[in-house]
C-alpha positions as CSV (number, residue, x, y, z in Angstrom):
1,X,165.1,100.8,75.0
2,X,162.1,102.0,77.0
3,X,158.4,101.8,76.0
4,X,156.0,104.9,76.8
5,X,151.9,103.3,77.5
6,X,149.5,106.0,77.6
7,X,147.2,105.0,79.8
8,X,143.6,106.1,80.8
9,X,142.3,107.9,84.4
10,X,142.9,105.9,87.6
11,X,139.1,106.1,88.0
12,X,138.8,104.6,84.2
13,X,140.7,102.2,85.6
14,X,139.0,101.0,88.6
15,X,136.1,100.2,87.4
16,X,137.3,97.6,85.1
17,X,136.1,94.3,86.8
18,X,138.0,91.7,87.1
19,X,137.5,87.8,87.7
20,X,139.3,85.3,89.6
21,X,139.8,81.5,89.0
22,X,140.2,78.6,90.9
23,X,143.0,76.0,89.5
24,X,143.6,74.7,92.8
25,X,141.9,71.3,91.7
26,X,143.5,71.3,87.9
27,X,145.8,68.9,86.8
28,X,148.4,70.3,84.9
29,X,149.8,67.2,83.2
30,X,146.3,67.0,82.0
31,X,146.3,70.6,81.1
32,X,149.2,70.3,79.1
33,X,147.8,67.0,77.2
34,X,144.4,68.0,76.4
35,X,146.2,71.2,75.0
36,X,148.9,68.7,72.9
37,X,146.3,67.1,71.5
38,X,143.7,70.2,70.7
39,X,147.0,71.8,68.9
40,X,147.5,68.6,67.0
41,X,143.8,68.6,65.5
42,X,143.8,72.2,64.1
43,X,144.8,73.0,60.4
44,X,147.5,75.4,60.8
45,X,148.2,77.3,57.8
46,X,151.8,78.2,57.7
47,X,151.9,81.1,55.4
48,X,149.8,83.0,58.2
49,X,151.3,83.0,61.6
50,X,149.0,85.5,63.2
51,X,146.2,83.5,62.3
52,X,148.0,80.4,63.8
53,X,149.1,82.3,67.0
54,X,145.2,83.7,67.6
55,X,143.8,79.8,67.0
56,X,146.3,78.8,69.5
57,X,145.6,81.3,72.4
58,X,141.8,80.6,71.4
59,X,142.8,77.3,72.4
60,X,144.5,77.9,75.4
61,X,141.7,80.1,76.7
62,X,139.1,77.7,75.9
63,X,140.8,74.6,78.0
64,X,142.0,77.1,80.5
65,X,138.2,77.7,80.8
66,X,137.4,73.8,81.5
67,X,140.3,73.6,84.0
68,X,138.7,76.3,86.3
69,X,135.1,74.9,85.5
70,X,133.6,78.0,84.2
């Protein structure tokens, strides 16, 4: 099995920016708790998975945020 990704110029590419994030000072425990508990509070609706999965990286992005303090 193989995968083919047709991708753009390497100028295209380069001028993408990209950011960088400090989780040096995170707590991962905490992370991972905060997350738990976020996950348990949402309303999943299991007859749509897609939905559920784009609530749950929503999720993780938004308390990924707050660990790096953006």
């Amino acid at each position: 099995m193989f995968v083919i990704i047709k991708a753009g110029t390497l100028q295209t590419w380069r001028s993408k920016k990209y950011t960088s994030h400090d989780y040096s000072n995170s707590d991962p425990e905490t992370f991972v708790t905060k997350v738990q508990e976020a996950l348990n509070e949402l309303a999943i609706d299991q007859t749509k998975p897609s939905e559920a999965l784009d609530l749950g990286i929503l999720l993780l992005n938004q308390h990924l945020k707050k660990q790096a303090h953006i």
